[in-house]
DRENTOR-302443 format. One line per 5 residues: number of its first residue (from 1); their letters; for each residue z, x, y of C-alpha. Coordinates in steps of 0.2 Angstrom, whole numbers, plus 2048, in hexadecimal, padded with zeros to 3 digits. Last residue first. Layout:
NUM> a> Z:X:Y | ...
//
This chain:
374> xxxxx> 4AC:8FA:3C5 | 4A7:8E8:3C1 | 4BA:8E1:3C1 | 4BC:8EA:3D2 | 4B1:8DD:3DD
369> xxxxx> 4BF:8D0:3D5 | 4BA:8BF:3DD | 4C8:8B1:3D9 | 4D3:8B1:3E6 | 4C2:8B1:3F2
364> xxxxx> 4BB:8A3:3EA | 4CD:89A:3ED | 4CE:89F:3FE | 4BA:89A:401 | 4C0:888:3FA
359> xxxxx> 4D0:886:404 | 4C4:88A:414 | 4B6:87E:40F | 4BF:86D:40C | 4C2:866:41B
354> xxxxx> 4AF:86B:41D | 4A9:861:40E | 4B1:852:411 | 4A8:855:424 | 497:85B:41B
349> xxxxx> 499:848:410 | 49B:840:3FF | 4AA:838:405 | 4BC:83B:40A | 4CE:835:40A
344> xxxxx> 4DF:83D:3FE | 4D5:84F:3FE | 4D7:856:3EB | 4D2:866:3E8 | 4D2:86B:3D5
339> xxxxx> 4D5:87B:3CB | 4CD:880:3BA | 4CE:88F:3AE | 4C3:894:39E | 4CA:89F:393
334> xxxxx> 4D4:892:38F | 4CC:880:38E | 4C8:873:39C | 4C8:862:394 | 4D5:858:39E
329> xxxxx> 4CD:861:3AE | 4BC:858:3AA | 4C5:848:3A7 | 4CC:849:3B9 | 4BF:84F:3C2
324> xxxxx> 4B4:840:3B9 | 4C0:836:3C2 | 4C0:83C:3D3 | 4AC:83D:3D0 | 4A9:82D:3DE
319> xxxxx> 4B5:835:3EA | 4C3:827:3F2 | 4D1:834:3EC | 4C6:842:3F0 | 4BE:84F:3E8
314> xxxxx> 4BD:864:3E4 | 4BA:86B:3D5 | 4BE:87E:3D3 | 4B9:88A:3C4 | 4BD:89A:3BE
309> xxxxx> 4B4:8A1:3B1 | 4B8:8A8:39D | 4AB:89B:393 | 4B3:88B:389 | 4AA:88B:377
304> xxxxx> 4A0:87E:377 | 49F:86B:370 | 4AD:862:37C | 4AC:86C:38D | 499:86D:38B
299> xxxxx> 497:85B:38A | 4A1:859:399 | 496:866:3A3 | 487:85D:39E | 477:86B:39E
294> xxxxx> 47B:870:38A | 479:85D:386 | 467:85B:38D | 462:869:384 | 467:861:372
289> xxxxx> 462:852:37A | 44F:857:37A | 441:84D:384 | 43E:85C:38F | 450:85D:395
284> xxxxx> 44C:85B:3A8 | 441:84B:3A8 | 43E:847:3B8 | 44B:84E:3C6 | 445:845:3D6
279> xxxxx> 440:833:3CD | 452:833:3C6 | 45B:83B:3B7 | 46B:840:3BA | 472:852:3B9
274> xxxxx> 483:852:3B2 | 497:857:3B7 | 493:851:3CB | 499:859:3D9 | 4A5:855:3E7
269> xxxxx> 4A5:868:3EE | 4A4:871:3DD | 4A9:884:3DB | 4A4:891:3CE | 4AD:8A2:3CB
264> xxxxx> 4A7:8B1:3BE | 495:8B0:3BE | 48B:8BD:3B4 | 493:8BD:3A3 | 499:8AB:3A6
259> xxxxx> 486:8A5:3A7 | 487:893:3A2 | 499:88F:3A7 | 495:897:3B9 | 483:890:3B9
254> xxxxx> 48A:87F:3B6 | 499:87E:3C2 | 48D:886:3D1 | 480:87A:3CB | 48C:86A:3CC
249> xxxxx> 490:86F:3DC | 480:871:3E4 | 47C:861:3E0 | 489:85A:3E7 | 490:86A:3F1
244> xxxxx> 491:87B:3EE | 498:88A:3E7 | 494:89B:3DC | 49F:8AC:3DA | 499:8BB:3D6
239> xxxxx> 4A5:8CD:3D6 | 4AC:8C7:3C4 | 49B:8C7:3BC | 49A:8DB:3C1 | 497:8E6:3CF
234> xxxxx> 499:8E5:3E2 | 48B:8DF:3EE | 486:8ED:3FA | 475:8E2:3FF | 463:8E4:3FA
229> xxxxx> 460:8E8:3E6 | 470:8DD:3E3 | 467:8CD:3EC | 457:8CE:3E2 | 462:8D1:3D1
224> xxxxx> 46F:8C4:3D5 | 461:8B9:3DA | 456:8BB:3CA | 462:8B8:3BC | 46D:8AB:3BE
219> xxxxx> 467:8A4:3CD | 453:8A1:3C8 | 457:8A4:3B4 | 45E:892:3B6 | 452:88D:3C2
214> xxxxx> 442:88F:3B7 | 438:881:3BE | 42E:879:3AF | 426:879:39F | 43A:878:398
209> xxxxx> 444:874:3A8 | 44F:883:3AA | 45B:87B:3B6 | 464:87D:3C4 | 463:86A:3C5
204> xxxxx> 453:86A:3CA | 44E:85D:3D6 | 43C:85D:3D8 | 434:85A:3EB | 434:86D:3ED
199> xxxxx> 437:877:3E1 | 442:884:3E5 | 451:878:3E1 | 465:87C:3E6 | 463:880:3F8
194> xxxxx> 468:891:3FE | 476:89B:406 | 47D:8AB:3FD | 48E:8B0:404 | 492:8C3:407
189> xxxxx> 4A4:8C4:405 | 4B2:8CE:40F | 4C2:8C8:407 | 4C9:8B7:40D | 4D9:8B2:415
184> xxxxx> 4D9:8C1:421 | 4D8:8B9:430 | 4C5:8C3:432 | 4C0:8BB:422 | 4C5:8A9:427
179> xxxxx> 4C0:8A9:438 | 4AE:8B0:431 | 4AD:8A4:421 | 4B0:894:42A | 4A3:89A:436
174> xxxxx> 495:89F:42B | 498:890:420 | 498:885:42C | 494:876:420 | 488:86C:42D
169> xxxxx> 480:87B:435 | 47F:88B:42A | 481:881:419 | 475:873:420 | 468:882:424
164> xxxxx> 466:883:410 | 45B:875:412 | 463:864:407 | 459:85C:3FB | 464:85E:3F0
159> xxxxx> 476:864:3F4 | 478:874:3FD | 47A:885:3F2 | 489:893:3F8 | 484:8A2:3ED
154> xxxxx> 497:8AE:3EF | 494:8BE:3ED | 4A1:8CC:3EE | 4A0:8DD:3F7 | 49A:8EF:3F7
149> xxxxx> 4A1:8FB:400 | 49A:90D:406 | 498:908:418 | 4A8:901:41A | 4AF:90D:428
144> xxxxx> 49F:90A:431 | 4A3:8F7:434 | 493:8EC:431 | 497:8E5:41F | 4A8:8E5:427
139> xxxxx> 4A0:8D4:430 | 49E:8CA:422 | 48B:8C8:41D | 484:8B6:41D | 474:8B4:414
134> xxxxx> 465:8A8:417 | 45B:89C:40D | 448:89C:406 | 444:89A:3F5 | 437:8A2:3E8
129> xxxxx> 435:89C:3D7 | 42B:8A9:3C9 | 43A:8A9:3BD | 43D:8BA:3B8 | 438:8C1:3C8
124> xxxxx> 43F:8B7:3D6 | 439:8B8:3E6 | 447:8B4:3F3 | 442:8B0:404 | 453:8B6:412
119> xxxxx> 458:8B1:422 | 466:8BD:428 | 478:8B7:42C | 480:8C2:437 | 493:8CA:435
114> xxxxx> 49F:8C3:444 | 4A9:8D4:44B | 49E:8E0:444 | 48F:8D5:445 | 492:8D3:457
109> xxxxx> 48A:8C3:45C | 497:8B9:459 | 4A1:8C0:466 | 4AB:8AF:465 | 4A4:8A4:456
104> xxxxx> 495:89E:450 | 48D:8AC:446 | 47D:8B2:44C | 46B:8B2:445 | 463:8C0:43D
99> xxxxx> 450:8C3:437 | 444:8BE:428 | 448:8CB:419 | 43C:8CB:40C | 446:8C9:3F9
94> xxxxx> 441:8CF:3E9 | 434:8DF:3EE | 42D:8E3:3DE | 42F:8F7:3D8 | 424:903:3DF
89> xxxxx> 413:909:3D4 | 406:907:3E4 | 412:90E:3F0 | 420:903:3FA | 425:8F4:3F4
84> xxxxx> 41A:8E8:3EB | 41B:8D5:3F2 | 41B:8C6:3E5 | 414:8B4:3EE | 41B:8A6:3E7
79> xxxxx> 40F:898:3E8 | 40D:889:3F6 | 41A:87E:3F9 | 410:86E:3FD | 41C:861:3F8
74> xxxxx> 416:855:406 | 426:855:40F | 428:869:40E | 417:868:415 | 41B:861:423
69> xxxxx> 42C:86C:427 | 43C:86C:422 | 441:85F:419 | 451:858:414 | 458:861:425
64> xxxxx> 469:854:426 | 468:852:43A | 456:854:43B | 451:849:42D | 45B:83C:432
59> xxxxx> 452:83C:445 | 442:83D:43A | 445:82E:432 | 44E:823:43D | 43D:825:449
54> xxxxx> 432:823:439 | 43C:813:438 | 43B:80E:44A | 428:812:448 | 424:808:43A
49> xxxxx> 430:7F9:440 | 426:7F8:44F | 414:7F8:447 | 41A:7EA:43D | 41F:7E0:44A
44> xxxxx> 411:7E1:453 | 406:7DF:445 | 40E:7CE:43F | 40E:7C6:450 | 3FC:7CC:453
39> xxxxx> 3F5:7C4:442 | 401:7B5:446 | 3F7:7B4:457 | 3E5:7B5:44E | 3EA:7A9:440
34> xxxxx> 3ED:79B:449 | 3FC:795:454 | 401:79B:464 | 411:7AA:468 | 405:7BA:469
29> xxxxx> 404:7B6:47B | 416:7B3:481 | 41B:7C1:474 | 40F:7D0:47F | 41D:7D6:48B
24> xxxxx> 42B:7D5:47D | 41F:7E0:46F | 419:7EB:47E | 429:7EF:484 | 431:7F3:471
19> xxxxx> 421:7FB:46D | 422:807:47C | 435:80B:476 | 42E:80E:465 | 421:81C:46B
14> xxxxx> 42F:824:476 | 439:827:469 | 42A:82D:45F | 425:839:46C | 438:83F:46D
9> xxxxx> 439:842:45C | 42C:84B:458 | 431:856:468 | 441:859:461 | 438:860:455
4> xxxx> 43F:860:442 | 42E:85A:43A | 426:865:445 | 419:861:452
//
């Protein structure tokens, strides 16, 4: 059975409800003095609260996909596996394609009515990661009198350890997108779903962790070249555009500010300004402050000189970072530009996050320039 089953978690459902019954049936009987009954007592109980917990577990696990599968739990990712393309001297196939799903809206699946989103494993070649996450295509991408366009990119990454599925089922992306590209209030954009970490069990940061995961160079370097060599993507730093919430957020605002000559837009759903340091990250820095330093977005605004990108920063007026939103817009500096979102309620949430969502492709879209590369 899979982690995700449904089956998984009806046999623990009905597991726990058997333990309820027998627990209540057998009390009487486990209810004397001596070690023997407290023994029973104590494992009774026991055994019950394992399985009600495993039951919450698994049921939580379905709903916000944390992990995906068994061995994603046990942090047995296995190795990146580089495949050569065609001929013995062909060039290094970046990206395998893994099939077409359906957008969830009226004729949905029409791609030239709805656009298709297409599962998608990355291989990158500078970095030596490799992720899995899915693409949504608009639907002119389809339509024969665009066949020659190329289009934006916006990389839309979850929060850690979020599955990349939560953009398509919890955040709606595909939806929002569709309704708002075929009402006109958004360009045609290919947006780039995946999670922000491709190692699992090891929260990253997006960053190039010295001796370590190289996700830095993973999104700044690798993925737009594996995604350019398979989709029309339009040229230039202006044409790429990078979102995301918590954890994503903070990377999209990083890599943007980071990579400026690659990256022209970033935008935050409720993100942080700095990585922590917890028992998912490690150390991060490698022991220097000096490096340490360059990843805090606050730091950077106050020592280094200000990079020409858009940014957005979205929050709420009961939002943990509403403050830190605040002093990072006080120290935002020309060439670099910086708008806000501000909802009056909302939490760290996918339904704070969904209010939020159509303003935020609008604004993406505003600042995307797919001629700037030409």
């Amino acid at each position: 059975m899979g982690l995700t089953s449904r089956s998984l978690i009806g046999v623990l459902g009905l597991l726990a409800i058997g333990l309820l019954v027998a627990v209540v049936w057998l009390w009487p009987k486990l209810a004397g003095r001596g070690w023997r009954p407290v023994l029973g007592r104590i494992s009774a109980l026991a055994l019950t609260q394992v399985v009600l917990l495993a039951l919450l577990g698994v049921v939580g696990n379905r709903y916000y996909l944390f992990y995906t599968s068994w061995d994603d739990l046990l942090g047995k990712t296995g190795k990146p596996k580089l495949h050569a393309g065609a001929g013995g001297d062909g060039p290094v196939k970046l990206i395998n394609l893994k099939g077409t799903e359906s957008v969830d809206v009226p004729n949905g699946g029409n791609p030239e009515a709805a656009g298709q989103i297409v599962g998608i494993d990355v291989i990158g070649r500078r970095s030596g990661l490799d992720t899995s996450g899915f693409v949504y295509l608009p639907p002119q991408y389809f339509q024969p009198q665009f066949k020659d366009r190329r289009f934006p990119v916006s990389v839309v990454l979850t929060g850690y350890p979020g599955d990349a599925r939560n953009l398509i089922t919890r955040l709606n992306l595909p939806k929002i997108a569709a309704n708002e590209i075929n009402a006109g209030r958004v360009q045609p954009t290919i947006y780039v779903m995946l999670r922000p970490s491709q190692t699992s069990g090891r929260d990253t940061e997006c960053t190039d962790v010295p001796a370590g995961p190289q996700s830095g160079t993973f999104f700044s370097q690798d993925l737009p070249e594996a995604i350019r060599t398979n989709f029309r993507v339009a040229p230039g730093s202006k044409a790429w555009g990078m979102m995301g919430d918590s954890t994503g957020g903070y990377c999209s605002l990083k890599l943007a500010m980071l990579n400026s000559d690659r990256i022209g837009a970033g935008a935050s759903l409720s993100g942080s300004y700095g990585a922590p340091k917890d028992g998912d990250t490690g150390d991060l820095y490698g022991g220097s402050k000096e490096f340490r330093n360059s990843q805090d977005l606050m730091w950077r605004l106050d020592n280094v000189a200000p990079p020409p990108v858009n940014l957005l920063l979205t929050t709420s007026l009961d939002e943990e970072n509403y403050g830190d939103t605040q002093d990072f817009l006080k120290k935002v500096k020309a060439p670099t530009k910086a708008d806000q979102l501000v909802l009056p309620t909302g939490g760290h949430n996918f339904k704070t996050w969904v209010a939020l969502l159509p303003d935020v492709l609008r604004w993406m879209s505003a600042h995307q320039d797919v001629n700037a590369g030409v």
